[in-house]
N, C-alpha and C positions, 0 to 999 in steps of 0.2 A: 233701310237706313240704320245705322248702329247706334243706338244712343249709351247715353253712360251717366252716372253719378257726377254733377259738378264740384271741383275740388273746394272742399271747405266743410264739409260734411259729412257727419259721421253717425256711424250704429253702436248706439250703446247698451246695456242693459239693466236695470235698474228696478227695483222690489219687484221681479219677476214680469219686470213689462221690458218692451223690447221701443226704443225713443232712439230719433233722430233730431241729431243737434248741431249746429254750426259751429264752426271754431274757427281761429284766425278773421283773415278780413271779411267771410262771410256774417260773421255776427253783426256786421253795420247795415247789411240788408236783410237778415233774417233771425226777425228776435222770438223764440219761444221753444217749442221742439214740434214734432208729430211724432204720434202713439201709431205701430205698426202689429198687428194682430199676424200670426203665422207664417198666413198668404203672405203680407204685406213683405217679412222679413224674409221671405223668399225671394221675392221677384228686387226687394231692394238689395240682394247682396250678390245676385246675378247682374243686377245694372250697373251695380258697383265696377264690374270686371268690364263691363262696356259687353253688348249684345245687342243683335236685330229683336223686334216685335216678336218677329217668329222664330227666332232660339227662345226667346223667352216663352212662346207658347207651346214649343217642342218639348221645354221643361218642364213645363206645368203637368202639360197631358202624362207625361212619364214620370213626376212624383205624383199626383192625388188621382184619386178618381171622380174624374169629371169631366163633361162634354164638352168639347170645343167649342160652341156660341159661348156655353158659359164665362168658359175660362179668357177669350177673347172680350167677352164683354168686363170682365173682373181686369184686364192687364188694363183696359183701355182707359178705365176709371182712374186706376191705381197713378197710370203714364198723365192722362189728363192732369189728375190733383197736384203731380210734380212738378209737371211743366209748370203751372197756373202757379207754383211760389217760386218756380224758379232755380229747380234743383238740377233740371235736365239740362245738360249739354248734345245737342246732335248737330 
């Protein structure tokens, strides 16, 4: 299933932290930002572009080094937290 970043949403960067924040009509349902460490802004600027679970895990294993439960366990999380405010579209 391809999922992708819902429109209204965006990656900014800010005193060396990397924050996601709503703009336009997303701000009436999403007020605040979330804070994205490394991982995070990796896997959110590949969703951004719209990708399967598994491009996304195909990515992962071929930038960091790390094991696959791992890294499957770490997108599942990452995709969970999204869904759960509502940023995913699939």
């Amino acid at each position: 299933d391809n999922m992708k970043i819902k429109e209204g949403f965006i990656l900014r960067k800010m005193n060396n932290m990397n924050i996601v924040v709503a703009v336009g009509k997303a701000v009436k349902t999403f007020n605040g930002y979330i804070t994205l460490n490394e991982t995070g802004t990796f896997f959110w600027e590949k969703l951004a572009n719209g990708c399967t679970k598994e491009d996304l895990l195909n990515a992962v294993l071929a930038e960091y080094d790390i094991d696959e439960a791992t890294a499957l366990e770490d997108i599942n999380l990452f995709i969970d937290n999204l869904t759960k405010n509502g940023l995913i579209e699939e």
